[in-house]
C-alpha positions as CSV (number, residue, x, y, z in Angstrom):
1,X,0.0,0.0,0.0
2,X,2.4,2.8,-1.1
3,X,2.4,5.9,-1.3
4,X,0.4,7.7,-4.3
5,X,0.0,11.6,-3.6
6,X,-3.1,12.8,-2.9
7,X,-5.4,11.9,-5.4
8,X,-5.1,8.5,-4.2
9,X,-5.9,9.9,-0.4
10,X,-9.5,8.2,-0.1
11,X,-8.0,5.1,-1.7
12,X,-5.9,4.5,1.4
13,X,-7.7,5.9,4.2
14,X,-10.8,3.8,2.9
15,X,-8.1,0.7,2.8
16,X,-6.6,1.7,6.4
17,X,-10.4,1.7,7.7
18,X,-11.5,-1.1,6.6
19,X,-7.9,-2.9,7.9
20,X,-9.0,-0.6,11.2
21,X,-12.7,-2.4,11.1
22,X,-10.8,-5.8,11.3
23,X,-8.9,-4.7,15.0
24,X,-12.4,-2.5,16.1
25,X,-14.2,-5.9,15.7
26,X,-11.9,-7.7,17.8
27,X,-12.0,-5.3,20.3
28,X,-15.4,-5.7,20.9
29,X,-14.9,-9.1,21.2
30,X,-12.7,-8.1,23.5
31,X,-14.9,-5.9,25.6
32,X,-17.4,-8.7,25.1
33,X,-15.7,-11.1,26.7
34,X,-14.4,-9.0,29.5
35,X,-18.0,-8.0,30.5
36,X,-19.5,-11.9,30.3
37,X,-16.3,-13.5,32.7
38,X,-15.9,-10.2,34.8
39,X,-18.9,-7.9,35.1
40,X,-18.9,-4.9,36.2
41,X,-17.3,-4.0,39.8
42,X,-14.7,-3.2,41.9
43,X,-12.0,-5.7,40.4
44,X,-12.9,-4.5,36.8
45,X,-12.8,-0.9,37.5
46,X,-9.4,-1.5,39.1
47,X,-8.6,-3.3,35.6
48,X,-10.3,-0.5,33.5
49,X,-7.5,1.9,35.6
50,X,-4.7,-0.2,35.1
51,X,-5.0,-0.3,31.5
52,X,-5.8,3.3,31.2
53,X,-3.0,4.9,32.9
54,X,-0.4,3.5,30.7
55,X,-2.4,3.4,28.0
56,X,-3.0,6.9,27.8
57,X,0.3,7.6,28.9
58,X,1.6,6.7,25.4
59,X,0.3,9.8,24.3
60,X,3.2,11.5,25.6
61,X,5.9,9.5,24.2
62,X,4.0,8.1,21.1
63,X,0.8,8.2,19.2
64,X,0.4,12.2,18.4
65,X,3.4,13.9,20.3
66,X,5.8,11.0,18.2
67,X,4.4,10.8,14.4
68,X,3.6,14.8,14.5
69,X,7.2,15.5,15.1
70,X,8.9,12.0,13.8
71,X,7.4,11.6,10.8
72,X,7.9,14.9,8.9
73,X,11.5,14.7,9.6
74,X,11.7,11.2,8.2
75,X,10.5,12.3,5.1
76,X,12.8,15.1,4.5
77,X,15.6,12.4,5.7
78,X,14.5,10.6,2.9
79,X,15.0,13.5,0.4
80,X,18.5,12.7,0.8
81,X,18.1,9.5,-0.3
82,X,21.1,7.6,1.7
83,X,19.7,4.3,3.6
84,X,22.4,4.6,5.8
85,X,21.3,8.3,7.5
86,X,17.8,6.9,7.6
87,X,18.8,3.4,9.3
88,X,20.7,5.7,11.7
89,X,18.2,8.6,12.3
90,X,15.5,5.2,13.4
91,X,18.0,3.6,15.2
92,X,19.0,6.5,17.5
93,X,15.3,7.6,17.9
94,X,14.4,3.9,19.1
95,X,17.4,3.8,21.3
96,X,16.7,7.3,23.0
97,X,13.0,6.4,23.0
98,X,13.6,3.0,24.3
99,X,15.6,3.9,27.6
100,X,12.9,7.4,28.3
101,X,9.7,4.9,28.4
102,X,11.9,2.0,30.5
103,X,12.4,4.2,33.1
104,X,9.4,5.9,33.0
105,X,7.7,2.7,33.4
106,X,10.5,1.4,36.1
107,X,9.8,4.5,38.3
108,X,6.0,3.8,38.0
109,X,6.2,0.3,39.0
110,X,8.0,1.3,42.0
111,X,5.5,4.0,42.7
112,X,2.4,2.0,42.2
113,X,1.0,2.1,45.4
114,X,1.0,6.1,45.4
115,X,-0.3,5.9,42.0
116,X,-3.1,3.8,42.8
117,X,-4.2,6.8,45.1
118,X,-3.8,9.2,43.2
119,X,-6.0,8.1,40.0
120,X,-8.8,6.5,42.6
121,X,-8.4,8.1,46.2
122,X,-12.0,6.2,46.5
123,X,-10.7,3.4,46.9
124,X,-8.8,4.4,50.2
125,X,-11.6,3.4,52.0
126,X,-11.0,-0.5,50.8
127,X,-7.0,-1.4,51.7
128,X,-7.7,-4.8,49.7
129,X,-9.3,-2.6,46.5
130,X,-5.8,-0.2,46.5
131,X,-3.3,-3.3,46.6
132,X,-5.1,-4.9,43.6
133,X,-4.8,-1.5,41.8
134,X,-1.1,-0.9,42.3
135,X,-0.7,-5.3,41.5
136,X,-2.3,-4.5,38.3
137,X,-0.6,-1.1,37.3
138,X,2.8,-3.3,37.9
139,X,2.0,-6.3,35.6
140,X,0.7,-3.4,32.8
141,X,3.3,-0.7,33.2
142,X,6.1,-2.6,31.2
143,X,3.0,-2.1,28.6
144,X,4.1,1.7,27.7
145,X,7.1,0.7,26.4
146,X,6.5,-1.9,23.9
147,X,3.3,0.6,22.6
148,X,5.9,3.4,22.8
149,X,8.2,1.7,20.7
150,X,5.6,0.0,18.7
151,X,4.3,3.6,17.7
152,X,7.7,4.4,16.6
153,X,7.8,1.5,14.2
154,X,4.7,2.3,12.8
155,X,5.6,6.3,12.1
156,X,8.7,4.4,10.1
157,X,6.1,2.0,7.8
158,X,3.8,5.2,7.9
159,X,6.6,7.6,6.5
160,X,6.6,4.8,3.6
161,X,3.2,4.9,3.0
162,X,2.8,1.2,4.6
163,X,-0.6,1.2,6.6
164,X,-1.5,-2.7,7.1
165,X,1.1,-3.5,9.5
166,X,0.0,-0.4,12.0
167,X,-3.7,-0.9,10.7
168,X,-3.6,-4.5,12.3
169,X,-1.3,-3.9,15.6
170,X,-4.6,-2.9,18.2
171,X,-6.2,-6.7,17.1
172,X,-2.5,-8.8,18.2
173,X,-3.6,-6.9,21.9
174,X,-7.6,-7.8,21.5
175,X,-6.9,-11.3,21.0
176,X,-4.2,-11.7,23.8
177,X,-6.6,-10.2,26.2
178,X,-9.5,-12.6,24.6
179,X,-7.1,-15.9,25.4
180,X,-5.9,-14.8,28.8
181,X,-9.9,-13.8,29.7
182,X,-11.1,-16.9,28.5
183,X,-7.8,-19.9,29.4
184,X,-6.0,-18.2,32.4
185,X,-8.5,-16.0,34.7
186,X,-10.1,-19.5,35.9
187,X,-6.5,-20.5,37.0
188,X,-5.5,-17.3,39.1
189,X,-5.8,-17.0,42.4
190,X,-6.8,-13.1,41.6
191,X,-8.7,-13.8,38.0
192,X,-8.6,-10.3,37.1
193,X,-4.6,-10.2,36.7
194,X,-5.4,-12.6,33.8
195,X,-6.3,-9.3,31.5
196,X,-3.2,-7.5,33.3
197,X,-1.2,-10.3,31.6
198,X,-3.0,-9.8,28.4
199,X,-2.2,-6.6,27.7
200,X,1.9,-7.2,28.4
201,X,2.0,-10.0,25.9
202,X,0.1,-7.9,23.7
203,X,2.3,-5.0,23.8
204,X,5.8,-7.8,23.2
205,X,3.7,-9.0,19.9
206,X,3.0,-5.5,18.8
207,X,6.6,-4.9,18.8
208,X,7.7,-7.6,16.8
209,X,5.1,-7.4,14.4
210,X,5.7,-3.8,13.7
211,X,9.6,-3.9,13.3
212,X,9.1,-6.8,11.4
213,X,7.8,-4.6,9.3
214,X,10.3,-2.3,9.2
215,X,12.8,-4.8,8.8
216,X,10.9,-5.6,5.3
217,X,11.0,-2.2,4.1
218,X,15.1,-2.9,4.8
219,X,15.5,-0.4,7.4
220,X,18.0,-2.0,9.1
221,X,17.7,-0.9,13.0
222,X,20.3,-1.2,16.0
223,X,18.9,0.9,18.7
224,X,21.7,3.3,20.2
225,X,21.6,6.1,22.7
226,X,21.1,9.0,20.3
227,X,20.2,12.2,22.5
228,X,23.5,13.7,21.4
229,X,22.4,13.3,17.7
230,X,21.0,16.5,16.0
231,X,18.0,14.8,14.6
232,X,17.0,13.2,17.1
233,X,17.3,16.6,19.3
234,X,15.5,18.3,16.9
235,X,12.3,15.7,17.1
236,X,12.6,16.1,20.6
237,X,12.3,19.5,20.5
238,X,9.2,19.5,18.3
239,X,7.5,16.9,20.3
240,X,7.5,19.0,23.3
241,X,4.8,21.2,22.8
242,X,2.5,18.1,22.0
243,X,4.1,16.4,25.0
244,X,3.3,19.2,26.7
245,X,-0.5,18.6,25.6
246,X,-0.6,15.6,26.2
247,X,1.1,16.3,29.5
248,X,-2.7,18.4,29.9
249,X,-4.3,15.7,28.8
250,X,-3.2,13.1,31.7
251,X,-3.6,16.1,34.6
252,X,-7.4,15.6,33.2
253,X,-7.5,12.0,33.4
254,X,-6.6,12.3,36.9
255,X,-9.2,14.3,37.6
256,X,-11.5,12.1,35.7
257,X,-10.8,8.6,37.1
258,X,-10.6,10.2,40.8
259,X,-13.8,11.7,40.3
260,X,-15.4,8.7,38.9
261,X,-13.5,6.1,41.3
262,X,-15.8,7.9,44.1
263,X,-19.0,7.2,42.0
264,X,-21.1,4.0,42.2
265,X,-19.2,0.6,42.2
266,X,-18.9,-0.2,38.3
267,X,-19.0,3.3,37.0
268,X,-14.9,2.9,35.5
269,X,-16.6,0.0,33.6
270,X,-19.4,1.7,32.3
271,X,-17.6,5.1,30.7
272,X,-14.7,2.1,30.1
273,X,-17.4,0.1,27.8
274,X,-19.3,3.1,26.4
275,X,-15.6,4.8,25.4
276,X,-14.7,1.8,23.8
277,X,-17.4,1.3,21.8
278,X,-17.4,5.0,20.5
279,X,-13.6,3.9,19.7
280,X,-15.0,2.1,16.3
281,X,-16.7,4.8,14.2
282,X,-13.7,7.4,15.6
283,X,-11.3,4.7,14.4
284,X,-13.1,4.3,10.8
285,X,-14.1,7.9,10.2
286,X,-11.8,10.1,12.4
287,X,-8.3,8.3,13.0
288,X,-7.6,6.9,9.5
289,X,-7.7,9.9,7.8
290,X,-5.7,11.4,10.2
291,X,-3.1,9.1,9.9
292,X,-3.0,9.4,5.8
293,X,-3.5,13.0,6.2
294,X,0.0,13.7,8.2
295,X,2.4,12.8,5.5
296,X,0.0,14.1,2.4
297,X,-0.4,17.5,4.1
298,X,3.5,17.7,5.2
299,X,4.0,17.4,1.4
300,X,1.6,19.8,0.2
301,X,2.2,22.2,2.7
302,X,6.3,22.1,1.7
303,X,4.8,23.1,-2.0
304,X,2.8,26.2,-1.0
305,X,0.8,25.5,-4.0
306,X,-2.3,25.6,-1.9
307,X,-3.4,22.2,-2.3
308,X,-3.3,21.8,1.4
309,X,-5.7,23.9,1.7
310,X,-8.3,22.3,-0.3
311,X,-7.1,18.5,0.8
312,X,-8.1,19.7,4.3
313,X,-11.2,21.3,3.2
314,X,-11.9,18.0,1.4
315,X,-11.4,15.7,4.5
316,X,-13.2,18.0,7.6
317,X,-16.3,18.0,4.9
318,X,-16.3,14.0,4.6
319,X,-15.5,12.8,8.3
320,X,-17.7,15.0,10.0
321,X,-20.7,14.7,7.2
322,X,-19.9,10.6,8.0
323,X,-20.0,11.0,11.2
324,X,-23.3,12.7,11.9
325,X,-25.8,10.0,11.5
326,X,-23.3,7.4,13.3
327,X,-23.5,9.8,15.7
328,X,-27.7,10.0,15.5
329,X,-27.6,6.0,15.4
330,X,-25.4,5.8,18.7
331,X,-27.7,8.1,20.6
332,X,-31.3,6.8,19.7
333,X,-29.7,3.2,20.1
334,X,-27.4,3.0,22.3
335,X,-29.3,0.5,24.8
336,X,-30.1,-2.1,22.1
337,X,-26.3,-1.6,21.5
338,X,-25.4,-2.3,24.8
339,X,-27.7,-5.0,26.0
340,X,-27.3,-6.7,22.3
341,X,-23.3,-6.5,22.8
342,X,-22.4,-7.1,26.9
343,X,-26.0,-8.0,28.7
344,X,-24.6,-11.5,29.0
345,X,-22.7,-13.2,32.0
346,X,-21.9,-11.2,34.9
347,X,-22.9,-8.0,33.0
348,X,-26.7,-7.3,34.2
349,X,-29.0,-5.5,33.0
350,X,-28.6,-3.1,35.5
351,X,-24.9,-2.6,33.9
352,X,-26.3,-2.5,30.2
353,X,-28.8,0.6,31.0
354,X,-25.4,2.2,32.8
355,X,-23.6,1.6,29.9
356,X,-25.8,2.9,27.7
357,X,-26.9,6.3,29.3
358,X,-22.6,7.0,29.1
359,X,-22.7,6.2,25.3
360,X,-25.7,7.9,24.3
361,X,-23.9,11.7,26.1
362,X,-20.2,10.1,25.2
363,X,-22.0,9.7,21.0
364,X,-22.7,13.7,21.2
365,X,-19.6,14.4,21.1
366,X,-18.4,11.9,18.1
367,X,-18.8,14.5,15.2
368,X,-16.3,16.7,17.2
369,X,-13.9,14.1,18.0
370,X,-13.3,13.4,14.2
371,X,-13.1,16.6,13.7
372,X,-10.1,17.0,15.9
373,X,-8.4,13.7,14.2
374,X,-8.9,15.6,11.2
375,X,-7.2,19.1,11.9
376,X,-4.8,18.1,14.2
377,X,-2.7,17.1,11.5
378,X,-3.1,20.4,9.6
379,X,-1.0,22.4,12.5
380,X,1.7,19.3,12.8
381,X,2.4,19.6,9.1
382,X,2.3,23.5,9.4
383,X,4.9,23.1,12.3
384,X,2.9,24.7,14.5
385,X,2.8,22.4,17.6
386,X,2.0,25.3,20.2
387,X,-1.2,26.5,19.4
388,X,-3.2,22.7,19.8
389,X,-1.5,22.6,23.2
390,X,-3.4,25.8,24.5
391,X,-6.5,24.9,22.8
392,X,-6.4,21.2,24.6
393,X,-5.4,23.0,28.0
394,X,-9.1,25.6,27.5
395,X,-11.2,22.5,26.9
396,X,-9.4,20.4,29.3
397,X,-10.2,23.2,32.0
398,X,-13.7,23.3,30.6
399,X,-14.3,19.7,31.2
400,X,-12.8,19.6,34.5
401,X,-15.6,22.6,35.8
402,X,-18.1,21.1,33.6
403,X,-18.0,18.2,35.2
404,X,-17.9,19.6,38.9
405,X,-20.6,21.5,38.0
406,X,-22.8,18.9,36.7
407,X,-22.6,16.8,39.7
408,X,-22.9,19.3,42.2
409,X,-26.4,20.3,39.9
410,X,-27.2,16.9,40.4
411,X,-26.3,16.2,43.8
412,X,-28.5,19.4,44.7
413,X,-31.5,18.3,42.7
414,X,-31.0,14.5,44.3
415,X,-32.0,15.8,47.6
416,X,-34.8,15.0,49.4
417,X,-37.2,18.0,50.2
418,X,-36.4,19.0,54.2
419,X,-34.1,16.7,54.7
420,X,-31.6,17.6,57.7
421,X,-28.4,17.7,59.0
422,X,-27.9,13.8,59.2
423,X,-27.8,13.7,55.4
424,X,-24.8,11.6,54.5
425,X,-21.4,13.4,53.5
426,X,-21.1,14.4,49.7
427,X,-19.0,12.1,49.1
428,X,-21.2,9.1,50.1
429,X,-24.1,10.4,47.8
430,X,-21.9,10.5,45.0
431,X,-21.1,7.0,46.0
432,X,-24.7,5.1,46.3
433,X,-26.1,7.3,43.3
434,X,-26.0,5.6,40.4
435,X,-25.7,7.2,37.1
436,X,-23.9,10.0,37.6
437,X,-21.0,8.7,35.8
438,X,-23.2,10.0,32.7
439,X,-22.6,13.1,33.6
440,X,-18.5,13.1,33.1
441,X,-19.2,11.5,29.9
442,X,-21.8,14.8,28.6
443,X,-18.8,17.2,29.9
444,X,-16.4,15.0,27.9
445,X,-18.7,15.7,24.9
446,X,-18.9,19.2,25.7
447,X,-15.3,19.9,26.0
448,X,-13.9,17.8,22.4
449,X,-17.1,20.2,21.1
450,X,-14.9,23.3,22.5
451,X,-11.6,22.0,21.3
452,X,-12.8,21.4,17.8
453,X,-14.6,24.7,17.3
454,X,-10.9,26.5,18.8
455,X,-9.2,23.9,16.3
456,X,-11.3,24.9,13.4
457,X,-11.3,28.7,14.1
458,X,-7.2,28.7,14.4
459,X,-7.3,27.1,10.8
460,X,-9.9,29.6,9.5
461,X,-7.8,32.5,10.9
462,X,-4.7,31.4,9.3
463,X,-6.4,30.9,5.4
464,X,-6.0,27.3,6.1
465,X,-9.2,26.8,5.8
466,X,-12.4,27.6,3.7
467,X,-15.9,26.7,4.1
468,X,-17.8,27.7,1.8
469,X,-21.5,27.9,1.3
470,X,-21.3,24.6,-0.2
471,X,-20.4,22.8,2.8
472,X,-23.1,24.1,4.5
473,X,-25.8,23.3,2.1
474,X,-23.9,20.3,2.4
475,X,-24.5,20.2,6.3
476,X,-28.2,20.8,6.2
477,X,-29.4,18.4,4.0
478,X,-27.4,15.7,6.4
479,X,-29.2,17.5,9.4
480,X,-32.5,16.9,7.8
481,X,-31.4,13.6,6.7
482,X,-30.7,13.0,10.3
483,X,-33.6,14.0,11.5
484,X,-35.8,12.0,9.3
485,X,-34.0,8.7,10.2
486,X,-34.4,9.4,13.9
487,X,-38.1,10.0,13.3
488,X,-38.3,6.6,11.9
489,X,-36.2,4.5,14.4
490,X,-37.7,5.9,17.6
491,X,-41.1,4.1,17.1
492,X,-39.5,1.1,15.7
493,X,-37.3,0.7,18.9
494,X,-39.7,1.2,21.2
495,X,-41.4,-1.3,20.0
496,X,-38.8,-3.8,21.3
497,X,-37.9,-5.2,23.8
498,X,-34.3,-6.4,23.6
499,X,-33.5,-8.0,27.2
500,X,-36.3,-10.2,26.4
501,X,-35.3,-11.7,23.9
502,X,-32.8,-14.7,23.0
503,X,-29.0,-13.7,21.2
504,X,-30.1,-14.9,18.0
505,X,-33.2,-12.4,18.7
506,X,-31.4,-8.8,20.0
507,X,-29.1,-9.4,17.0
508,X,-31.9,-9.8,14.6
509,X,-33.7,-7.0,15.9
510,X,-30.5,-4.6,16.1
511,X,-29.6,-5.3,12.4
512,X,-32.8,-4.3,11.3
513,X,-33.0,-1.6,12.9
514,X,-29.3,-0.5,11.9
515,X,-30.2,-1.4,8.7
516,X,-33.9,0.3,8.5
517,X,-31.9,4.0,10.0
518,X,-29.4,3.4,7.1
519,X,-31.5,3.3,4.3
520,X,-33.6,5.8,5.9
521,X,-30.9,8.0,6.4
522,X,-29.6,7.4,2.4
523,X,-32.8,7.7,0.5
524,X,-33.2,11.0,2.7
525,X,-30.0,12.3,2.0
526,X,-30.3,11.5,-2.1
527,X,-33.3,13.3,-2.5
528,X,-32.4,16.5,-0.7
529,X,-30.1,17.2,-3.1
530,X,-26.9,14.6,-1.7
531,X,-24.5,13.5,-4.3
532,X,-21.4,10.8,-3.3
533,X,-19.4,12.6,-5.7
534,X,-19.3,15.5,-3.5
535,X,-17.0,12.9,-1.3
536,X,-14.7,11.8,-3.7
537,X,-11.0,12.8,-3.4
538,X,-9.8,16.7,-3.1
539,X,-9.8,18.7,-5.8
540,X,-6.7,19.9,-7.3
């Protein structure tokens, strides 16, 4: 899958998201299986923690932070055209990377107890609930560095215009988690550790996969200590601004998994399960043109020919016209999803409605999320790494008073009339009322909402940008197309009643459904005005 320019742009981002659809559908499975053997509780919100801390942690040293600075440079490396600089520009950047994330994850280890505390002080009530925390975060730690390195090998195959390889990685960690949930949790003394053990063998295969890869391209790799090494300084130095982002970022997830460890017992499991599901249209519409859009905009903005311009313009009108009615689907059916998917097992029905209130206020902000994967790149091509790091930190902030704000609302409205002074302490209402973990998902969709909008006005200040009236001609007629669809399922659904009915049955029922809003949605669309030409690739 090489490289083409940009006319061949929806060529590979439709080829990277359908290769993305193959890993999405394994991570359901995934999250299928975890919610049949586990439920939803104390041990799996421990789990959900452990996984999420290092996890997101990657976002510092990989992911974003790495390919926005990393891969630009490797293509002008290229332009020189000498294997030998480029084997050692990779080999010094895995090297330097390498011993950054092994300590970083060292130090962690060693501090897992503290850590434990800090991302869920409720869980200092339960001794027993904090040791299985920091047992977990040690067994998934060593996870950052094989994803950190992994990321690294995949910003190499990306530079070249090879997608599979990264395309595929998530499902080698879906199906390690699968095996270990369904062979080894029944033969652990703590069955939860099983996953913990997952996700490490997960992250070794990535690895090898991925510089497999490399290796195939012939990029020939030694890993040596390169912080000495002018390239490898200069990527450094342009990742910091994103690392500094993404340094915002994980002061919000703090906040977030502290405030939700003190909500109702399950209530990590439930935004875990809704987020994760939300993961597969952002994956398909959001992430995968992203990822084709780096290298293709670094190009065209080094011409100034102002094709850039109009290749962005192209991709912000196709994701987030996409995205819309996946994002109306979510919402109107996000419990069938739910109790179709997870209300098997341990997972109740009780957990399914949870689930599904997080995913239907988590969905409203799906149009916004791919909107961020799409203009992100626009500023890491441009250079300009500052300027998303202030825009993150404002909806960050907003998210964090949202949120407060929301559950104090609720908290107030919760109350019963005249009640007195022996009303329990806050912080055991938060505790024994269920639900509220919706609330942190609706400020979540709230504040990607505000760091799209400050995204999308930086661009439009800068000429980067142009809607025209076109677009938004384009916008209404989805809107109404929308609207129509919704007007159509909402009878149908309530018409059924999925937890009555068999597997065979809620999948049955779901697919029509799905299916029913999809047409409705298309034949909508057509005849206001809709043409699929109007999504084909950007002009020139």
């Amino acid at each position: 899958m090489k490289d083409s320019g940009s006319t061949g742009l929806l060529t590979r981002a439709a080829s990277f998201s359908g290769l993305t659809l193959l890993s999405r559908l394994t991570g359901v499975v995934r999250d299928v299986v975890i919610a049949t053997v586990f439920g939803a509780g104390a041990a799996t919100d421990a789990f959900v923690l452990a996984f999420r801390i290092p996890n997101s942690l990657r976002r510092l040293f990989a992911d974003g932070a790495l390919s926005a600075a990393f891969i630009p440079a490797l293509v002008r490396e290229r332009e020189h055209a000498d294997p030998l600089r480029i084997d050692s520009f990779v080999a010094r950047m895995a090297g330097t990377l390498a011993v950054v994330v092994m300590l970083v994850a060292g130090l962690a280890m060693l501090l897992a107890t503290p850590l434990a505390l800090l991302f869920a002080p409720g869980s200092a009530r339960s001794p027993a609930q904090v040791d299985l925390l920091a047992q977990l975060l040690r067994i998934t730690f060593p996870f950052l560095p094989c994803v950190s390195l992994a990321a690294l090998a995949g910003a190499v195959l990306m530079s070249h215009g090879r997608y599979t390889r990264w395309a595929l990685a998530p499902a080698l960690l879906n199906l390690c988690m699968i095996a270990a949930a369904l062979a080894l949790a029944s033969h652990l003394a703590v069955p939860i550790t099983a996953l913990a053990w997952g996700v490490l063998a997960g992250g070794l295969l990535q690895v090898a996969w991925l510089w497999a890869g490399v290796a195939r391209i012939g990029v020939r790799v030694r890993p040596a200590w390169g912080a000495f090494d002018p390239r490898v300084r200069a990527v450094s130095r342009a990742m910091l601004p994103t690392v500094a982002g993404a340094s915002v970022a994980q002061l919000n997830l703090v906040f977030a998994s502290a405030v939700a460890s003190m909500l109702h017992a399950g209530s990590q499991t439930w935004l875990f399960q809704a987020d994760r599901f939300l993961e597969l249209p952002l994956a398909l519409l959001g992430a995968s043109m992203g990822i084709v859009l780096l290298p293709a905009l670094s190009r065209e903005f080094a011409r100034d020919d102002g094709q850039a311009a109009r290749t962005l313009a192209w991709a912000l009108r196709g994701t987030v016209l996409t995205t819309l009615p996946a994002t109306t689907g979510l919402l109107l059916l996000s419990e069938p999803l739910m109790t179709t998917f997870f209300q098997y097992g341990r997972y109740s029905a009780f957990d399914a409605a949870m689930s599904a209130r997080a995913l239907a206020l988590m969905s409203l902000g799906l149009p916004a999320l791919v909107a961020i994967k799409t203009l992100l790149p626009a500023y890491y091509a441009r250079g300009d790494l500052a300027s998303p790091v202030r825009m993150a930190g404002v909806s960050l902030l907003f998210n964090a008073v949202a949120s407060v704000l929301l559950l104090m609302l609720m908290l107030a409205l919760a109350l019963a009339p005249g009640a007195g002074a022996d009303l329990p302490a806050w912080h055991v209402r938060l505790a024994a009322l269920p639900g509220l973990h919706a609330l942190l998902a609706l400020a979540s969709a709230m504040a990607n909402t505000c760091n799209a909008f400050l995204l999308w006005r930086g661009l439009r200040r800068a000429g980067v940008l142009d809607v025209r009236v076109h677009d938004r001609r384009q916008l209404a007629r989805v809107g109404v197309a929308c609207a129509l669809m919704a007007a159509v399922l909402v009878p149908l659904r309530d018409c059924l009643d999925f937890g009555a009915l068999g597997v065979a049955g809620r999948v049955g029922a779901l697919l029509a459904l799905v299916g029913t809003g999809g047409l409705t949605f298309l034949l909508a669309w057509r005849l206001l005005g809709g043409r699929l030409s109007s999504l084909g690739n950007p002009p020139r």
